[in-house]
LUMNUDO-225752 format. One record per residue: residue number from 1; residue in one letter; y, z, x of N, C-alpha, C, O, CB in turn. Coordinates in nm, 3 decimals. Each point is the difference from the previous one (the first is absolute). Last residue first. Glycine has a CB too. Layout:
N
    n  res  n.north     n.up   n.east  ca.north    ca.up  ca.east  c.north     c.up   c.east  o.north     o.up   o.east  cb.north    cb.up  cb.east
  NUM    A        Y        Z        X         Y        Z        X        Y        Z        X        Y        Z        X         Y        Z        X
...
//
This chain:
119
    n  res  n.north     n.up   n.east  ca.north    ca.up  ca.east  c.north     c.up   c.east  o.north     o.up   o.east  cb.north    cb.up  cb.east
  119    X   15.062   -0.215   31.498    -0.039   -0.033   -0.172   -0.018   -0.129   -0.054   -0.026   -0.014   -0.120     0.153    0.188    0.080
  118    X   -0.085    0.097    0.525    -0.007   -0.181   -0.003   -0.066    0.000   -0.192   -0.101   -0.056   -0.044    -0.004   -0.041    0.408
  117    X    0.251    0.529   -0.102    -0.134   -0.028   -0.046   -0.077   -0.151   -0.052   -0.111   -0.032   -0.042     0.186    0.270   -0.009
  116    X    0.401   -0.041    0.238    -0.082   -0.056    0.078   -0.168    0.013   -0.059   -0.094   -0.018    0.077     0.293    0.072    0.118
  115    X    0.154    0.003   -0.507     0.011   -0.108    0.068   -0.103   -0.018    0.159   -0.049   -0.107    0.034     0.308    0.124   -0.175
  114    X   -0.215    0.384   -0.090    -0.089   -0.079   -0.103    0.010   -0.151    0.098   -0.099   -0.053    0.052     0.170    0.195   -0.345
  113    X    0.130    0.208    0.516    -0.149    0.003   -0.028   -0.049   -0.124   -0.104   -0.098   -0.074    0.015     0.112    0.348    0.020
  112    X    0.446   -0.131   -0.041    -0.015   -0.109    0.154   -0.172   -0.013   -0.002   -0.049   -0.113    0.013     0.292    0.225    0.186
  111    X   -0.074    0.128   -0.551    -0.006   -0.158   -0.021    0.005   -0.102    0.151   -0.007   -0.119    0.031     0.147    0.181   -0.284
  110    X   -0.124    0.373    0.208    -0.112   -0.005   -0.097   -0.006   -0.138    0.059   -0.083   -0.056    0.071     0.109    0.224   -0.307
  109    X    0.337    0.017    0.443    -0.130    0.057    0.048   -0.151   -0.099   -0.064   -0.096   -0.047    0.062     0.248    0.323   -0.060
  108    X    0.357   -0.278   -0.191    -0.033   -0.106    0.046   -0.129    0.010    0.088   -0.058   -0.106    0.019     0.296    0.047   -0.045
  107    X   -0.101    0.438   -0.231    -0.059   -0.095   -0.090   -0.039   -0.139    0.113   -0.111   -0.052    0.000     0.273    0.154   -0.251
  106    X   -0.264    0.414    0.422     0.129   -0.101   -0.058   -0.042   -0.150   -0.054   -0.101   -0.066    0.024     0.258    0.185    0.165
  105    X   -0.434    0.402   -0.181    -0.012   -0.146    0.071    0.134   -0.073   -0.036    0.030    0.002   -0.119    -0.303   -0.025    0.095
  104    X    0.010    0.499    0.035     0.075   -0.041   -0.031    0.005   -0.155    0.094   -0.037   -0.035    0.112     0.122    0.292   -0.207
  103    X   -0.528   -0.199    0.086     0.170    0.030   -0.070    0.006    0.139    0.082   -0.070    0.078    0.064     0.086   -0.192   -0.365
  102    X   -0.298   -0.354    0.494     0.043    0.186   -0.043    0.085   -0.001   -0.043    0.098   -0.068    0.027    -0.158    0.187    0.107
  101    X   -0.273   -0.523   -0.109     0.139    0.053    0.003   -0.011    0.140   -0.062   -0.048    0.057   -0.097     0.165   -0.293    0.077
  100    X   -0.502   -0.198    0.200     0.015    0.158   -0.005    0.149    0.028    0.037    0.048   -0.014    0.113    -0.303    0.069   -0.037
   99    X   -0.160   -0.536   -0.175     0.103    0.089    0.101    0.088    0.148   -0.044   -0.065    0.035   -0.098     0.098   -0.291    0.178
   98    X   -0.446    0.029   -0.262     0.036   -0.129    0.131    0.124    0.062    0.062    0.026   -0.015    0.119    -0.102   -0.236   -0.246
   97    X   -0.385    0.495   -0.093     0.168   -0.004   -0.052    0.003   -0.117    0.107   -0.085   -0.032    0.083     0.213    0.315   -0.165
   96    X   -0.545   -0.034    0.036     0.043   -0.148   -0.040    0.122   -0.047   -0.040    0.023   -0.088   -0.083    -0.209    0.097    0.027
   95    X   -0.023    0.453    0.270    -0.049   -0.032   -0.163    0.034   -0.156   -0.042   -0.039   -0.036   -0.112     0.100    0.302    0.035
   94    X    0.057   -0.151    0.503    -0.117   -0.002   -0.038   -0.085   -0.035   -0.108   -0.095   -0.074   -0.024     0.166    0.183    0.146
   93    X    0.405   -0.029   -0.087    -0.082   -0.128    0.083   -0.135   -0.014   -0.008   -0.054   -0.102   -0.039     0.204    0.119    0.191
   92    X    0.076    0.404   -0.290     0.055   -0.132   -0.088   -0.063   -0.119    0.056   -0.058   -0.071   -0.082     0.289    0.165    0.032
   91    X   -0.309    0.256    0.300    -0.078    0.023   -0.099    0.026   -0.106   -0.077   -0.090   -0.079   -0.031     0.078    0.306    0.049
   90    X    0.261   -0.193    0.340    -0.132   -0.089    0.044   -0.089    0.071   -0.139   -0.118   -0.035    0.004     0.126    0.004    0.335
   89    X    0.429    0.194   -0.348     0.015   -0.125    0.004   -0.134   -0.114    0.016   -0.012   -0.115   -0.042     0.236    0.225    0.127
   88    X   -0.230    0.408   -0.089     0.067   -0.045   -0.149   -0.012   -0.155    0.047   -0.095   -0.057   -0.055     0.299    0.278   -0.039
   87    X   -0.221   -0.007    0.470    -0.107   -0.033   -0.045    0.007   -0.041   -0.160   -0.066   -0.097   -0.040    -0.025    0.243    0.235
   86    X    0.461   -0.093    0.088    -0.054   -0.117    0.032   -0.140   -0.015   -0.085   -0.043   -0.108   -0.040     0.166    0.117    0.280
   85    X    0.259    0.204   -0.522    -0.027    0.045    0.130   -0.130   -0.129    0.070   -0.051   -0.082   -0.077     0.118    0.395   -0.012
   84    X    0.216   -0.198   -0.377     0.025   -0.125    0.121   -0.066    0.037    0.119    0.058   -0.047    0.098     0.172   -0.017   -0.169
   83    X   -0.203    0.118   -0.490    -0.080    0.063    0.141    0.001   -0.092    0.095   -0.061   -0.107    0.009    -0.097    0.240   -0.119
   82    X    0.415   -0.198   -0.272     0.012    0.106    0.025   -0.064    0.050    0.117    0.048    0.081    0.080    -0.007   -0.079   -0.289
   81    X   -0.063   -0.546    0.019    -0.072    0.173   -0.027    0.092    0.076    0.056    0.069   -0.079    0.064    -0.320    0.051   -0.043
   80    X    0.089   -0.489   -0.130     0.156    0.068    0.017   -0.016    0.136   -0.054   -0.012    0.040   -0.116     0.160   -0.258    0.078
   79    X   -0.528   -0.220    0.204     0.059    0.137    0.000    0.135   -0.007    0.004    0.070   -0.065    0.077    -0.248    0.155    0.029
   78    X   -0.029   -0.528   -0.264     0.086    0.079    0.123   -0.016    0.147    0.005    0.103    0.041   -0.054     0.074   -0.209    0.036
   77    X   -0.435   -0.352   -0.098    -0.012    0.178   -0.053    0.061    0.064    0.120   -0.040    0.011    0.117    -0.205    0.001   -0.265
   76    X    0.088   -0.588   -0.015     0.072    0.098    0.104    0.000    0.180   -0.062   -0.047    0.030   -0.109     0.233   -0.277    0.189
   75    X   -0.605   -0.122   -0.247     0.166    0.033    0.003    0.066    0.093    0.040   -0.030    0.116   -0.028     0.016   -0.202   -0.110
   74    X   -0.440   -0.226    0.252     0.056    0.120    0.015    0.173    0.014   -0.068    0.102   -0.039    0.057    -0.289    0.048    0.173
   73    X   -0.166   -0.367   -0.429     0.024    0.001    0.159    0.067    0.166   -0.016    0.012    0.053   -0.110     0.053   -0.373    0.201
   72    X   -0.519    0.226   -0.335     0.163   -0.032   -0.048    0.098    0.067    0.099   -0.004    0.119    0.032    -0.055   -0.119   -0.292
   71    X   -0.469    0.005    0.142     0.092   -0.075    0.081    0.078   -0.059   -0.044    0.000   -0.110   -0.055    -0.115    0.097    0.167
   70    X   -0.118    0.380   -0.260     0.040   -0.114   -0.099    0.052   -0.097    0.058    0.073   -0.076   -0.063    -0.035    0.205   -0.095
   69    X   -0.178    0.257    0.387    -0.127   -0.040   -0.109    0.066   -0.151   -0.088   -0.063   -0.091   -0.052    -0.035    0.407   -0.001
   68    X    0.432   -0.083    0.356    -0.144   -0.056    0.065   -0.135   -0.071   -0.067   -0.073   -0.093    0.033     0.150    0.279    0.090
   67    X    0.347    0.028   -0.304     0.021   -0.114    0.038   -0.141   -0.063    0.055   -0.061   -0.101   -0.035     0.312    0.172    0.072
   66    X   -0.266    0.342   -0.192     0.045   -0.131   -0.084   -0.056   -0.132    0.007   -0.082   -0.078   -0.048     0.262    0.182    0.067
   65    X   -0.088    0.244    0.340    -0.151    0.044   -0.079   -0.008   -0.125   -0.118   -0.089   -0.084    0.009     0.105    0.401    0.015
   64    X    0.421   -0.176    0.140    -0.073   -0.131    0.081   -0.163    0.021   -0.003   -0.062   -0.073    0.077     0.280    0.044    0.109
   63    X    0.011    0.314   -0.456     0.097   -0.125   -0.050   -0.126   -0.063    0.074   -0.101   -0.047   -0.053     0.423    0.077    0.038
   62    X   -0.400    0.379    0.076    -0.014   -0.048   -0.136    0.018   -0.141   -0.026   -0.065   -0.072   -0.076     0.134    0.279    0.022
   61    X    0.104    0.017    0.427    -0.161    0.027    0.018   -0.036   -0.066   -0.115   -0.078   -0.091    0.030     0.053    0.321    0.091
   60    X    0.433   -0.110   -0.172     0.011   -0.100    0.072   -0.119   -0.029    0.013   -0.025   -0.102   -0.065     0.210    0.141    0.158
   59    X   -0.114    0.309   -0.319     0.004   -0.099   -0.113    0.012   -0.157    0.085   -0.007   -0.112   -0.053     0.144    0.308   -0.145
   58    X   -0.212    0.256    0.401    -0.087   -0.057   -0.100    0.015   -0.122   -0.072   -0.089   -0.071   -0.048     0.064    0.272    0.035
   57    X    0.380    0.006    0.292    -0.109   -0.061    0.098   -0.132   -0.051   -0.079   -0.061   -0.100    0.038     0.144    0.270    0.154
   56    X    0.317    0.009   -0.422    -0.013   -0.134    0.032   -0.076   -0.068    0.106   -0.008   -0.120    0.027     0.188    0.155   -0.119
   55    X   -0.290    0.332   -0.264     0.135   -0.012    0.034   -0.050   -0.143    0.122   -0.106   -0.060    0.012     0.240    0.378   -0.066
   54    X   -0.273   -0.058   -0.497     0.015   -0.099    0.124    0.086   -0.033    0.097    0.109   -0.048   -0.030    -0.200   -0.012   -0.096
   53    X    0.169    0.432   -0.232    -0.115   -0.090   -0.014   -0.082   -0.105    0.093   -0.118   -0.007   -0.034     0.237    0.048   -0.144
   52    X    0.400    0.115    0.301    -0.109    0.081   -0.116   -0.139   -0.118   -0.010   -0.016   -0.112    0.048     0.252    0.252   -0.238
   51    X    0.051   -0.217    0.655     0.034    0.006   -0.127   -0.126    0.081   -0.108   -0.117    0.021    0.032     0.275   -0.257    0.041
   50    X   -0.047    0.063    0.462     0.035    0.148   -0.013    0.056   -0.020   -0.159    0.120    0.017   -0.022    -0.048    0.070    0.313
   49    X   -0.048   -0.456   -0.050    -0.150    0.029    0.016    0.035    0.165   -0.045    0.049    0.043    0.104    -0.164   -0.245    0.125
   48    X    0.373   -0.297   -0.320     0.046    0.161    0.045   -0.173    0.004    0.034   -0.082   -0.091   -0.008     0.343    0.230   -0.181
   47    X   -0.118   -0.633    0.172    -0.119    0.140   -0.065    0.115    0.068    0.088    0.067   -0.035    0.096    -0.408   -0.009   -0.129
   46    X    0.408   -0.484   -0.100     0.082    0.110    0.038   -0.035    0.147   -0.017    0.060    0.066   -0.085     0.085   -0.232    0.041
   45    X   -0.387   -0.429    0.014     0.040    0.145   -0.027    0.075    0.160    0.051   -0.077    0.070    0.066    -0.083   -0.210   -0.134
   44    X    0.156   -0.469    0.005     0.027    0.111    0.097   -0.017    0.116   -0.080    0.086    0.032   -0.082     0.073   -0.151    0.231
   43    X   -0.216   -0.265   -0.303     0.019   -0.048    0.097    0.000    0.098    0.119   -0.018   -0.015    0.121     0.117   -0.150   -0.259
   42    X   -0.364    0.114   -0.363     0.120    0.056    0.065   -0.058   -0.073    0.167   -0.106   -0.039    0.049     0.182    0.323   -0.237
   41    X   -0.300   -0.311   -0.309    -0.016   -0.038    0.129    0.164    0.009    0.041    0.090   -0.059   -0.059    -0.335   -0.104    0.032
   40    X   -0.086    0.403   -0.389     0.086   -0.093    0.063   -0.003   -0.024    0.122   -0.086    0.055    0.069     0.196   -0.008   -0.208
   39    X   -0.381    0.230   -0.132     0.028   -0.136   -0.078    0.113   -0.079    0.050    0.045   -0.100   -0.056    -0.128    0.205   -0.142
   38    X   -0.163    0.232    0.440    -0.071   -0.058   -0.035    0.029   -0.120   -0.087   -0.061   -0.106   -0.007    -0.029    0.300    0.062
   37    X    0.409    0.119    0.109    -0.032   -0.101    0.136   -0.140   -0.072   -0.071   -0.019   -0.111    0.049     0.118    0.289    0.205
   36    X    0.092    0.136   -0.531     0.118   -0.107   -0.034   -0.075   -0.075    0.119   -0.006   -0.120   -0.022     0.279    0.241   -0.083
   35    X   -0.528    0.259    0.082     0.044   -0.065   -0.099    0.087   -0.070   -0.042    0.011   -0.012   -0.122    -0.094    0.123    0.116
   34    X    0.046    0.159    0.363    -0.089   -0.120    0.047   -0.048   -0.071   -0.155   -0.072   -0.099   -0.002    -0.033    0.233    0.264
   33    X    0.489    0.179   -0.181    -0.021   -0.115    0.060   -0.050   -0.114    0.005    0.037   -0.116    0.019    -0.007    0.244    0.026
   32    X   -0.077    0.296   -0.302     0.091   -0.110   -0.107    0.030   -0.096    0.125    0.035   -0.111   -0.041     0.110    0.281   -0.180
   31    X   -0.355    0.164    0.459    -0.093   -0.007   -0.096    0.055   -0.137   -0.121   -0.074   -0.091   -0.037     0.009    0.395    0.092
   30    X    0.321   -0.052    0.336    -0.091   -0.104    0.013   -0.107   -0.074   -0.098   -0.049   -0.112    0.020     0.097    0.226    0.162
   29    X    0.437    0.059   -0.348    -0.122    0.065    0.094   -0.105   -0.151    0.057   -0.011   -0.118   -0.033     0.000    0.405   -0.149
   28    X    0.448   -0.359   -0.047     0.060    0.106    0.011   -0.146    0.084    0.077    0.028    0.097    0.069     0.189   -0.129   -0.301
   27    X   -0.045   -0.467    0.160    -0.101    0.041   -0.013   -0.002    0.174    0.035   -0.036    0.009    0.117    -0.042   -0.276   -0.076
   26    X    0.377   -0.251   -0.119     0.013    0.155   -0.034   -0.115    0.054    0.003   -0.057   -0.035   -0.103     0.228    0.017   -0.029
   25    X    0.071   -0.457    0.275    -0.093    0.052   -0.111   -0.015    0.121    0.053    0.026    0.008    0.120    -0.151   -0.202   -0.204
   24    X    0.470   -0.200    0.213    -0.050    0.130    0.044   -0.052    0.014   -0.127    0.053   -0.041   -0.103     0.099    0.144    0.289
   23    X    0.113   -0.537    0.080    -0.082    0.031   -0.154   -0.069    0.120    0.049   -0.052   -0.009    0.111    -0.005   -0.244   -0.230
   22    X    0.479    0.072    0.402    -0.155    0.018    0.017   -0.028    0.047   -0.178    0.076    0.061   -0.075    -0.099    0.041    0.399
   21    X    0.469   -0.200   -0.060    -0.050   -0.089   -0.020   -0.172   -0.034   -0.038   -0.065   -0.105    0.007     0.287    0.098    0.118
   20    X    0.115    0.355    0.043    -0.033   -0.090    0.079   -0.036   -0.120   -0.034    0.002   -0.094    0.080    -0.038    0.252    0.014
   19    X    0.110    0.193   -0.351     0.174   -0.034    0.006   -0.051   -0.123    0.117    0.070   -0.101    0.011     0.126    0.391   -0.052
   18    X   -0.592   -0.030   -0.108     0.081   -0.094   -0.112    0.149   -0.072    0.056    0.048   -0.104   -0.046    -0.153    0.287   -0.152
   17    X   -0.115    0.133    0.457    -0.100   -0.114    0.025    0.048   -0.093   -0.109    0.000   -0.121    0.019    -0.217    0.256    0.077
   16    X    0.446    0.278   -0.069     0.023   -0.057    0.124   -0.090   -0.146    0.051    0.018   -0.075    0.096     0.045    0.340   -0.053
   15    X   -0.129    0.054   -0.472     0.180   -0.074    0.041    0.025   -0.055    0.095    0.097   -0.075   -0.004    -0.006    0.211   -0.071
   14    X   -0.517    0.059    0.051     0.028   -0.081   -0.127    0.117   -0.076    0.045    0.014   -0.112    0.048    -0.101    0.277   -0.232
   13    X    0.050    0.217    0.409    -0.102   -0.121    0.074    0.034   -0.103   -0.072    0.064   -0.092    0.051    -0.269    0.210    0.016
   12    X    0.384    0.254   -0.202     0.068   -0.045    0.101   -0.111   -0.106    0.025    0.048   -0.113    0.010     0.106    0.326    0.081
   11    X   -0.316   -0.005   -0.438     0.116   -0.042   -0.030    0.113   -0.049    0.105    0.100   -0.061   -0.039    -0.175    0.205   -0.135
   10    X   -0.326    0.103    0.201    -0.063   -0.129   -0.094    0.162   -0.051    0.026    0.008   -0.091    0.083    -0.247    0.177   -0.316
    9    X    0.262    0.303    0.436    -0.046   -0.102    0.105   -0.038   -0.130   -0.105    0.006   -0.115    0.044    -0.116    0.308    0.166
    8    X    0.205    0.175   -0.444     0.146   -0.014    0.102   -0.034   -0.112    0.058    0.076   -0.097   -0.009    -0.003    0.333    0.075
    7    X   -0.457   -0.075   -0.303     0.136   -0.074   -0.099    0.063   -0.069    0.074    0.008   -0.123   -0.002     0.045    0.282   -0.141
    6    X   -0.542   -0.022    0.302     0.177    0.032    0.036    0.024   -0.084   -0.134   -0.060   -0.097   -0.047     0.131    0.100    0.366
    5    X   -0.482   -0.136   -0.186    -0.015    0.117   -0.090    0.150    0.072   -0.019    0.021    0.061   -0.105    -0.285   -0.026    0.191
    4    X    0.063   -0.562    0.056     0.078    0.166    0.106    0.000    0.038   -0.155    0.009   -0.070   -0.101     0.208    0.035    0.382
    3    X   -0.359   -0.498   -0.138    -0.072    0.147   -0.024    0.022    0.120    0.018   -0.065    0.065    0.081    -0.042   -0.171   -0.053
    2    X    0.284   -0.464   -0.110     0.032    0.185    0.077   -0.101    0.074   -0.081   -0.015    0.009   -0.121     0.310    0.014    0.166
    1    X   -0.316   -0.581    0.024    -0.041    0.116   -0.076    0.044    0.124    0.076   -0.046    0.035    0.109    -0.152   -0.159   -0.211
//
């Protein structure tokens, strides 16, 4: 599941997780996130955190809040944000991300991440 509010970025990520070999669903805020994460089950979610309506430290807080009540094992959640600085990074963690990419980002970057997330 990508969660980014960007066109530019919906559309390089897209292309770069499709040409890999990956099924991508479309969630443009945090809010239409945790509405596709309630009726579905993804392998990996892909949050911007910096979107309208909901942004992605809420909607993470949200997710494994879920998960917890419904024991249902943890599904992975990458930050791919704009705000790269160290504390930007332990906020994403905190909030329950499993690991953290700054854009601008190159395509084989993404996908060296996804792969070490053992999918």
């Amino acid at each position: 599941l990508l969660v980014e509010d960007n066109f530019l970025n919906q559309k390089v990520v897209i292309a770069t997780l499709e040409k890999a070999g990956h099924k991508v669903e479309l969630a443009e805020n945090g809010k239409i996130a945790l509405e596709l994460f309630f009726k579905n089950e993804y392998d990996l979610i892909l949050m911007d955190i910096q979107m309208p309506i909901m942004d992605g430290i809420e909607a993470t807080k949200s997710i494994r809040a879920f998960e917890k009540e419904n024991n249902r094992l943890p599904t992975k959640i990458m930050a791919v944000t704009a705000f790269a600085l160290e504390r930007d990074k332990e906020q994403c963690l905190n909030a329950g991300m499993d690991d953290f990419l700054a854009k601008p980002f190159k395509p084989n970057e993404l996908l060296a991440l996804i792969d070490k997330l053992n999918l």
